[in-house]
N, C-alpha and C positions, 0 to 999 in steps of 0.2 A: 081845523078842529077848534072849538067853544074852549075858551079860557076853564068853565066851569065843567067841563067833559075832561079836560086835562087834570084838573084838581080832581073830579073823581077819580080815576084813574090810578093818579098819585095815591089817593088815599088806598087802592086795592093795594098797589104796591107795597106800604109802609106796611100794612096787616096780613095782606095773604103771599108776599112776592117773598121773591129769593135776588140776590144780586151776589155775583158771585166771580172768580176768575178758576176758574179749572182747566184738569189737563183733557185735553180732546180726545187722548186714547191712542193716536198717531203717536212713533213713533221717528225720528232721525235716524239716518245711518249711525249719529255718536250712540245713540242710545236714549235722546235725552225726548220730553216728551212735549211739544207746543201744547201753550196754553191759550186758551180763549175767555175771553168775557161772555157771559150767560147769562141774565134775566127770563127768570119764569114767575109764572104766577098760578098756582095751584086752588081748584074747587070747585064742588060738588054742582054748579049751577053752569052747563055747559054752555047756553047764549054768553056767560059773560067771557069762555077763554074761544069763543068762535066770534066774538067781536075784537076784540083785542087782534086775533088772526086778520081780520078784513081791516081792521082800520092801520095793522101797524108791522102785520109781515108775520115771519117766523111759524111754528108748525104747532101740532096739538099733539098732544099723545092722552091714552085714555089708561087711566090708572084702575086696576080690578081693585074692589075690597079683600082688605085681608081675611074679613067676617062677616057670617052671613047680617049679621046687624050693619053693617057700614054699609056706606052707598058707593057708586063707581063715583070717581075723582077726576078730571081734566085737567090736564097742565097744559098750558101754552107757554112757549120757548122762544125764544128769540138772541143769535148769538153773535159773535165778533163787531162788526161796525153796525148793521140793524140793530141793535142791543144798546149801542153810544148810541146813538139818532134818537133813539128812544129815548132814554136818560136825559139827553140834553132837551127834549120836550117836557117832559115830565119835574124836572131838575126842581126850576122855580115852587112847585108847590108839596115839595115832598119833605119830611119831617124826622121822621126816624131814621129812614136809610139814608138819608142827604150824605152823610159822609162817606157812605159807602160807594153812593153812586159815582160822587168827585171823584174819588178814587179810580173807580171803571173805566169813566171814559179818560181822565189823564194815563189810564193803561192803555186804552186802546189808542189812544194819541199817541201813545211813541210807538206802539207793537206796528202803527201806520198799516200798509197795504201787503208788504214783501211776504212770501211764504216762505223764504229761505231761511237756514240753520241760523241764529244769534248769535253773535261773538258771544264772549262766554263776561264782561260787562253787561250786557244789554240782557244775558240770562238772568245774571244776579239781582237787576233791577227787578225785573219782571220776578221772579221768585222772590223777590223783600214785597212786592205792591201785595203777592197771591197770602203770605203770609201777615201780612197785615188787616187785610179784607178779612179773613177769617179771625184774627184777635177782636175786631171790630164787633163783630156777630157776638161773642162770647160776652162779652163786654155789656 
């Protein structure tokens, strides 16, 4: 892919994207809940989240309006290591969420391949990176 297709890209992301670490909904026998790394990007012009689909993975979901004035919405998803892959193409030319992104994939860099339960270190980490990410946004 074009340097200059990347940097656009970037720029959806800094404006219309989400980057984010959230809990997947799974549950552990402890009880406790895996988290995943998330990147979407949300809007009304659906060639652009059915490109992002063919050039770079992950799924679409079609969001109804809440009123009949609003138009239907597209989000395109992409999560755990497709989500770093992403990020680290995108990295170089991204702006606002730059810090957030660092953050993602050094999450997804130690969360590594394994689907088994975390020591309960490696939870806390991972629960300081998820809580961090979201002060970031606020911020």
């Amino acid at each position: 892919m074009k340097r200059t297709d990347l940097a656009y890209i970037a720029g959806i992301v800094d404006g219309e994207g989400y980057i984010g670490i959230t809990a997947d909904g799974k549950k552990f026998k402890h009880g406790r809940q895996n988290l995943r790394l998330r990147v979407t990007v949300t809007n009304t012009e659906e060639w652009l989240c059915q490109y992002l689909k063919f050039s770079f993975g992950g799924g679409l979901v079609v969001l109804k309006p809440h009123s009949p004035n609003h138009r239907p919405c597209w989000q395109w998803q992409v999560d755990y290591r497709k989500a770093a892959d992403f990020l680290r193409l995108i990295l170089p030319y991204l702006r606002l969420k730059k810090p957030q992104a660092e953050l993602a994939i050094k999450f997804q860099e130690a969360k590594g391949r394994s689907t088994r339960a975390l020591d309960d270190k490696k939870r806390a980490v991972e629960e300081a990176q998820r809580i961090l990410m979201q002060n970031m946004k606020r911020a």
